[in-house]
VMD Tcl script that draws the C-alpha trace (Angstrom):
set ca {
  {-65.90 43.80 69.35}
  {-63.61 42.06 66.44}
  {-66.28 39.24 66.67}
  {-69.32 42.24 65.94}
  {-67.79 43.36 62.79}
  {-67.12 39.95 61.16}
  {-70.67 39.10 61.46}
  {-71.89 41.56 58.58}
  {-69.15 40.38 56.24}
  {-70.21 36.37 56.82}
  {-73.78 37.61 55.99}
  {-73.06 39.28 53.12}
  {-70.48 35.97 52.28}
  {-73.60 34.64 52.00}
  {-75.65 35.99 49.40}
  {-73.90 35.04 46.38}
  {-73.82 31.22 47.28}
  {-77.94 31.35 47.71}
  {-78.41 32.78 44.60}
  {-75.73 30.43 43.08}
  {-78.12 27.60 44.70}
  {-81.04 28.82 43.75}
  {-80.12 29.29 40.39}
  {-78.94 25.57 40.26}
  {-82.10 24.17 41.29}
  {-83.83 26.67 39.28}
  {-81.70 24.88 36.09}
  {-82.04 21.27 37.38}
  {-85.77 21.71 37.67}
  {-85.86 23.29 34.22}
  {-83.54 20.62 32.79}
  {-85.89 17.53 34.20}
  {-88.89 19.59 32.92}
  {-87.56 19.41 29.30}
  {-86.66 15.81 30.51}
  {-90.43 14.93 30.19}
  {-91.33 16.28 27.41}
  {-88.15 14.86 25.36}
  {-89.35 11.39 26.82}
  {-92.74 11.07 25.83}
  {-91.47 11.01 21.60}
  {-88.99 8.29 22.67}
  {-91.59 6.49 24.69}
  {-93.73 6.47 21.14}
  {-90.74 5.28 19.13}
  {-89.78 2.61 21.32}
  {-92.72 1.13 21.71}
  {-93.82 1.73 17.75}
  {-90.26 -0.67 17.45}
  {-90.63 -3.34 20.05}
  {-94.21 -3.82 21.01}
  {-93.66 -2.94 24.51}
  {-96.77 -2.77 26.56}
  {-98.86 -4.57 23.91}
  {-98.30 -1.75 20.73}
  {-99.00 -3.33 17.74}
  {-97.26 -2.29 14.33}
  {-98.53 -1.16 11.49}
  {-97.83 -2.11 7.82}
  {-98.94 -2.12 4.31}
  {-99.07 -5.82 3.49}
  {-98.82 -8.92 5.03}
  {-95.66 -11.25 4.26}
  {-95.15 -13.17 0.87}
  {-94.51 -16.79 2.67}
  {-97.23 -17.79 5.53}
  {-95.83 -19.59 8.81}
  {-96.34 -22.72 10.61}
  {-97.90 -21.66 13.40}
  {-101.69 -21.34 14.08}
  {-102.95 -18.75 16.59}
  {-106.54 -17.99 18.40}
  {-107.06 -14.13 18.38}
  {-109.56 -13.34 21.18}
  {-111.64 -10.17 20.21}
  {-112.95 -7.85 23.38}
  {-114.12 -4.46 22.69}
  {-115.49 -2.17 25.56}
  {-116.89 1.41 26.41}
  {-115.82 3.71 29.40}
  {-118.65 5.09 31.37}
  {-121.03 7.76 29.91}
  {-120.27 7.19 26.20}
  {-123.53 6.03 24.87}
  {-122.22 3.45 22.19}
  {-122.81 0.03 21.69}
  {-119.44 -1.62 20.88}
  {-119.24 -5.59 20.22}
  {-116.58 -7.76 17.75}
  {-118.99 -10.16 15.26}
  {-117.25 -12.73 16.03}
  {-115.46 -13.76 19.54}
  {-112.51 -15.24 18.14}
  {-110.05 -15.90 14.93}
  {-107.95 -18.47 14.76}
  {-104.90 -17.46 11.77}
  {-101.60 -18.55 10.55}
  {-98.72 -16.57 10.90}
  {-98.00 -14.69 7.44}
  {-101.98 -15.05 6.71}
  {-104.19 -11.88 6.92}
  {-107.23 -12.04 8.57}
  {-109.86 -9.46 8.63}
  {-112.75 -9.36 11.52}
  {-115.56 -6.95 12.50}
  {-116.67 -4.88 15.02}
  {-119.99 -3.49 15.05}
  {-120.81 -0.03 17.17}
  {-123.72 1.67 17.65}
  {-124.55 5.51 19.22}
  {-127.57 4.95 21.21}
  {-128.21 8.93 21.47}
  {-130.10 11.46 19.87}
  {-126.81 13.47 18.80}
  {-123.39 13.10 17.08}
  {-120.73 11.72 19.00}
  {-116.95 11.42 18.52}
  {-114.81 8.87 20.02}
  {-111.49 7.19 20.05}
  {-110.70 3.83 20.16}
  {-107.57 2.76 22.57}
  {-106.11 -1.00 21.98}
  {-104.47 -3.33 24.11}
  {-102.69 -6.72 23.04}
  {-101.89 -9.69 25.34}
  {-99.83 -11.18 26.12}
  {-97.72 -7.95 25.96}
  {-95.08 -9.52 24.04}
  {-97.13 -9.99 21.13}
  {-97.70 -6.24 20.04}
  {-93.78 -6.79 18.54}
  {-95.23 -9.71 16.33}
  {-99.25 -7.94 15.73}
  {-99.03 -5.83 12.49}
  {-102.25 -3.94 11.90}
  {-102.57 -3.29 7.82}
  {-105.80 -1.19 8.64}
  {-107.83 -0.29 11.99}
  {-110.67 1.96 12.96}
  {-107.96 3.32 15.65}
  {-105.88 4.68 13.62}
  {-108.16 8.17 13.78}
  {-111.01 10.01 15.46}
  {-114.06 8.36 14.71}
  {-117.79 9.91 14.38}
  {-121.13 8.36 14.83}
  {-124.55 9.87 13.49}
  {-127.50 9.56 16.18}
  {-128.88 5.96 16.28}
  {-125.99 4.71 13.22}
  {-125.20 1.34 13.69}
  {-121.49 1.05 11.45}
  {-119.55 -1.88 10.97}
  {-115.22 -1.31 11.64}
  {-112.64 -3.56 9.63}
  {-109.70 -4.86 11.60}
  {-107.10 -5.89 9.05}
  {-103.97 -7.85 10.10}
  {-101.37 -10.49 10.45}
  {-99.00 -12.26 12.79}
  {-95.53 -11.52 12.04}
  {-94.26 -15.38 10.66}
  {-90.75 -14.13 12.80}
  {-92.75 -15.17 16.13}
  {-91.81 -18.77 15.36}
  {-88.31 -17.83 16.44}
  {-88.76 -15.64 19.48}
  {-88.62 -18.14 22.44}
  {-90.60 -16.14 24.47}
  {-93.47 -17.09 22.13}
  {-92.69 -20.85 21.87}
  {-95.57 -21.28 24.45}
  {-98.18 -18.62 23.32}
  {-101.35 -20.42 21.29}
  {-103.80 -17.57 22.02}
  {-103.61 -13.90 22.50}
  {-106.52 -11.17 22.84}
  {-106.72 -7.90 20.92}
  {-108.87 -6.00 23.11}
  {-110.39 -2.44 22.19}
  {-112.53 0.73 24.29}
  {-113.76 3.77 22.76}
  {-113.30 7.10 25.00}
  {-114.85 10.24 24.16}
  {-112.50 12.20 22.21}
  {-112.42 15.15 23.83}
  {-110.52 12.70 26.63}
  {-107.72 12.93 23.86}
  {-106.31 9.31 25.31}
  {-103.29 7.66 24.49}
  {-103.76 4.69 21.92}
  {-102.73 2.07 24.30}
  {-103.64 0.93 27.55}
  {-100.34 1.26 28.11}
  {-100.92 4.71 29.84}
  {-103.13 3.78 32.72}
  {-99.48 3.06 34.27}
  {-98.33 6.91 33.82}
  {-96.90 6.14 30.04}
  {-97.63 6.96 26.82}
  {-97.05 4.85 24.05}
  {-97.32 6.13 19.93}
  {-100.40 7.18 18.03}
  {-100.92 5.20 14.93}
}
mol new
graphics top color blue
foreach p $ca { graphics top sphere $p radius 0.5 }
foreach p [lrange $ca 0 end-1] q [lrange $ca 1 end] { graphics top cylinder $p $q radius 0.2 }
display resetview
């Protein structure tokens, strides 16, 4: 009989600690939530600062003193399925000095009867490059728009950072490839093809 009426209290015991557990996994879910969203800005930032992943930098003018060093830039550009554009670098390859700015072309082309808007993702490699790529301009940088049938040429302006010449890592490196697609932009991609992994690196 003792054993009867304890039962009701052990119950009731009970209902405090679940909703003391719930609410804690109802916090910890919340807190990794916020988590994610807090990481994506600091994903940008540290890529934007090291290159990780092949993001390039971007700045205003190219160094006062040139390198040593002479590097072949391979040029690749490409189109995802079901974006009618015609996409294709002038030339297949650069080859620059560190410190010198070099400018190259790539030619696209909307082979449909209406508007369309795209975005251009970018990819260096190797991946430890995009610390030493600066871009000084690039169609990339924003939405672009395409008038049925208008063929338009794109400027890529940009230099290798001279400070390559002291990154071991690099020592071995004569050629790298700056490689380009264009996704509709309603797709609202990630500039790098960094995020095919789950990531996403900065806009620029």
């Amino acid at each position: 009989m003792v054993a009867s009426q304890q039962r009701p209290d052990l119950r009731r015991a009970k209902g405090p600690r679940q909703g003391l557990v719930a609410f804690a996994v109802l916090a910890v879910a919340i807190g990794m939530l916020g988590m994610s969203f807090a990481a994506i800005p600091l994903y940008r930032a540290f890529c934007s600062a090291t290159g990780f992943a092949g993001t390039t930098q971007v700045r205003r003018a190219a160094p006062k003193e040139e390198g040593k060093r002479i590097i072949t830039v391979h040029l690749d550009a490409n189109v995802t399925p079901g974006l009618a554009l015609a996409f294709a670098p002038e030339v297949p390859q650069v080859s620059v000095r560190t410190g010198q700015t070099a400018t190259v072309f790539f030619k696209v082309t909307n082979r449909s009867d209406h508007e369309l808007a795209a975005r251009a993702v970018y990819n260096v490699t190797p991946g430890q490059t995009g610390a030493y790529f600066d871009k000084i301009a690039c169609f990339c940088f924003s939405e672009q728009h395409f008038g049925p049938h208008q063929t338009v040429e794109m400027p890529v302006v940009f230099f290798l950072d001279p400070a390559l010449e002291k990154d071991e890592t690099m020592s071995g490196i004569d050629e790298v490839s700056l490689s380009y697609t264009f996704y509709a932009a309603q797709d609202a991609r990630p500039v790098t093809a960094a995020q095919a992994n789950g990531k996403e690196p900065p806009r620029l």
